[in-house]
C-alpha positions in Angstrom: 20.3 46.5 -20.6 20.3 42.5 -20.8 21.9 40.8 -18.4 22.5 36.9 -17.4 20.0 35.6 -14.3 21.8 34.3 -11.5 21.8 30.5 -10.7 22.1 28.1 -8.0 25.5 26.7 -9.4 27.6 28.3 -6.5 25.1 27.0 -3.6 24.9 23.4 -5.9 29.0 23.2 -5.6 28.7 23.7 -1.9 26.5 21.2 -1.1 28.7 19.2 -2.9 32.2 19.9 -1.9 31.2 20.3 1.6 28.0 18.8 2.3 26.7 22.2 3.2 22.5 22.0 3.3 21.7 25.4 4.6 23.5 28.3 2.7 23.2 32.0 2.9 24.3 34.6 0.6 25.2 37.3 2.3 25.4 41.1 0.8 25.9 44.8 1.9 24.9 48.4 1.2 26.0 51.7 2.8 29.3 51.1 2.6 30.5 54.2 0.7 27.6 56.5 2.4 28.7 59.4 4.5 25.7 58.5 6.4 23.8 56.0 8.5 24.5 52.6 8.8 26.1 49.6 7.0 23.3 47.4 6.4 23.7 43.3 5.7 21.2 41.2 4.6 21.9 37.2 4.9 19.1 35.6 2.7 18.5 31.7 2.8 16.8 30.8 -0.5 17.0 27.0 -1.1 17.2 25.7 -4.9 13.5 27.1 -5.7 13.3 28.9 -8.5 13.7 32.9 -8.2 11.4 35.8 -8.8 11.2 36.8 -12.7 13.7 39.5 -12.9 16.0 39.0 -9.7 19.5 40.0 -10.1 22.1 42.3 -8.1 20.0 45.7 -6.7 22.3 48.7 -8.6 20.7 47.1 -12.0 17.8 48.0 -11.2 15.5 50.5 -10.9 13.9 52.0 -7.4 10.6 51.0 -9.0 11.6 47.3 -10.1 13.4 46.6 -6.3 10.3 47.9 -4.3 8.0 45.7 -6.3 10.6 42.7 -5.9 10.9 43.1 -2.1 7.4 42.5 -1.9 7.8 39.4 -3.4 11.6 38.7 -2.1 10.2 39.0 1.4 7.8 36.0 0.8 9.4 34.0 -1.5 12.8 33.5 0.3 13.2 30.7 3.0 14.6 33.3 5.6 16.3 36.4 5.7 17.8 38.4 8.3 19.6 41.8 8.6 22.3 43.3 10.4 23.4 47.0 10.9 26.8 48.5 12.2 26.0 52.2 13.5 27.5 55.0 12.0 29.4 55.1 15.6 30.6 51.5 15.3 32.4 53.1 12.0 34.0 55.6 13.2 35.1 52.9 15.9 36.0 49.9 14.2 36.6 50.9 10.6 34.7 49.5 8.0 35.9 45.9 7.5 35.2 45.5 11.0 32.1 46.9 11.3 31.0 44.5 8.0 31.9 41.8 9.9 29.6 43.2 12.9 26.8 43.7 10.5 27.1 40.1 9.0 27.6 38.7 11.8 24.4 39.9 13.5 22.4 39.3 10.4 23.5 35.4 10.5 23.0 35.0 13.8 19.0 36.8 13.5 18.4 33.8 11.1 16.2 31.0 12.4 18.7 28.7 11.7 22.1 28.6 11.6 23.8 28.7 8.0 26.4 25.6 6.8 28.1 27.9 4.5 27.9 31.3 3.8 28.0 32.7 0.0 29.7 36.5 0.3 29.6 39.2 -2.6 33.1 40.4 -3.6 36.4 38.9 -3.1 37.6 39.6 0.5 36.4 37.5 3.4 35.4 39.7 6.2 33.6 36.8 7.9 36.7 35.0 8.7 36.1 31.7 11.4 34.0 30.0 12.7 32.0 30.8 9.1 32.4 28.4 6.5 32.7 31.4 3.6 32.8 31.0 -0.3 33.7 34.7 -1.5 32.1 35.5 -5.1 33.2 38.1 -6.9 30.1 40.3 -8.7 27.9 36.9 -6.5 24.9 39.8 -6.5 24.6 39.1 -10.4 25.5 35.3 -10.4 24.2 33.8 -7.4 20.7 33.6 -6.2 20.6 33.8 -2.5 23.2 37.0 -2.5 21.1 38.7 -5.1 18.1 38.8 -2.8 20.3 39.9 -0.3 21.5 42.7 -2.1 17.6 44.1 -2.9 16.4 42.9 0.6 19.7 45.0 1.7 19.2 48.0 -0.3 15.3 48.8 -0.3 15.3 48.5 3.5 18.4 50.9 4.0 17.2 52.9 1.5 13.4 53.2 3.3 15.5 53.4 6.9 17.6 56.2 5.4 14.5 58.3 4.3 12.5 57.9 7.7 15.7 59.5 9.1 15.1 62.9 11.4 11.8 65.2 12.4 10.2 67.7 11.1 12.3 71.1 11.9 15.4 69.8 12.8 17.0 70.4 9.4 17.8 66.2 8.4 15.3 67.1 5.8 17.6 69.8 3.9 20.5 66.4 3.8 18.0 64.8 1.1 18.5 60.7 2.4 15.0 60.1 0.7 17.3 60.6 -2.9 20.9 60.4 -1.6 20.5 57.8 1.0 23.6 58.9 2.8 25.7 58.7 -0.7 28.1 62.0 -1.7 25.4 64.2 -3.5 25.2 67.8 -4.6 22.5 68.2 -2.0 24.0 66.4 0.5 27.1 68.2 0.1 26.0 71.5 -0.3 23.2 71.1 3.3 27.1 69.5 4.9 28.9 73.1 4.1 25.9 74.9 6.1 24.8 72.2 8.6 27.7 70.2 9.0 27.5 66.3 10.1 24.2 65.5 11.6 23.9 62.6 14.5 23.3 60.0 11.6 27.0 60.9 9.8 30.2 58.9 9.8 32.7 61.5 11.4 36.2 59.6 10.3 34.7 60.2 6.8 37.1 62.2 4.6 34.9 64.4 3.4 35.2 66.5 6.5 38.5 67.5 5.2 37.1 69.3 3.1 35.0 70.8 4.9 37.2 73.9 7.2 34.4 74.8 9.8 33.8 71.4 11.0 37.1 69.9 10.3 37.6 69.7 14.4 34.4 67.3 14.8 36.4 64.4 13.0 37.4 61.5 14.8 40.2 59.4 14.5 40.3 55.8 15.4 42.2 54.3 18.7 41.8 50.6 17.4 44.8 49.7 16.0 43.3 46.2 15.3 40.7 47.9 13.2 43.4 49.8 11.2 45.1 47.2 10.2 41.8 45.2 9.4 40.3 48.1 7.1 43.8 48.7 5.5 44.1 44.9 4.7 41.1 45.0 3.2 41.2 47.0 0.3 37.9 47.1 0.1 35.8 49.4 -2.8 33.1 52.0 -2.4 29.4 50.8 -4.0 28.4 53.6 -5.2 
């Protein structure tokens, strides 16, 4: 399917509203996984031209982001990513833990960014980041679309290295699934229930009667109100 390359425009209006010089875009993945971790990748491109064939990670095909990432990994001035633990989830709730992940990712950069360019339309940043929110920013901007393939073929590889031989991670499928709502992954959840690597304030133990009791409930009343605030949607 055709679709429009993404430009610079968003990262030229910074530098020229704000006088911004170093700007990162800033994407996630993971975040509608029943397992392992939300991943952020903070990218730092400058105004050079992009890879033939960039644009936001779900239009593509496994194939076409592997062979980008090789390039991505080169090409862009820095990148950096940050990971908010299945455990930090179930603590924090999932606006918060973005904001762990992004914020660890910015701060793994070699140099501190002037403005930040985030995908989607709610700021889980927040101060001291200067943010520009841009909604569907994977397809339109540059810097957040090599975020969001840096993002998703690294979580995807983390999520298929997951477990050892023998201890039954295998049955879960992460190598196809990577932590998504699956047939298989459902299916190896009824038998197995959660495995170290799942999010156990997930909903989808509800539905699941013989390991209803290992769900957890979160204490942080600050988080709450942060993940119900944020109405954030599932990417899958």
């Amino acid at each position: 399917m055709p679709y429009e390359a993404p430009t610079h425009t968003v990262e030229r209006s910074l530098r020229a509203t704000t006088g911004a010089k170093v700007i990162a875009g800033v994407d996630e993945v993971g975040r509608g996984a029943w397992a392992g971790p939300v991943t952020v990748c903070a990218a730092i491109t400058g105004l050079r031209r992009p890879p033939e064939g960039l644009t936001d990670s779900k239009l593509l095909t496994p194939k076409r982001r592997d062979a980008l990432l090789e390039v991505l990994e080169d090409w862009v001035t820095a990148h950096a990513l940050g990971h908010a633990s299945p455990e930090e989830i179930d603590e924090l709730g999932m606006t918060a833990a973005l904001r762990l992940a992004a914020v660890r990712a910015l701060e793994a950069l070699p140099m501190r960014p002037d403005a930040v360019i985030l995908d989607g339309k709610h700021d889980y940043l927040g101060p001291p980041w200067r943010v520009r929110t841009v909604i569907k920013g994977d397809q339109s901007c540059i810097a957040v679309a090599a975020a969001s393939v840096i993002a998703k073929v690294r979580r995807d590889r983390m999520m298929a290295g997951l477990g050892e031989p023998g201890d039954g991670v295998a049955d879960f499928a992460f190598a196809a699934n990577a932590g998504y709502p699956s047939p298989v992954h459902r299916a190896a959840l009824e038998v197995r229930g959660p495995t170290a690597y799942h999010r156990l304030s997930w909903s989808y133990l509800d539905a699941l009667p013989q390991w209803r009791h290992l769900k957890k409930v979160r204490r942080s009343e600050e988080a709450l109100e942060l993940e119900n605030g944020g109405q954030l949607g599932f990417d899958f």
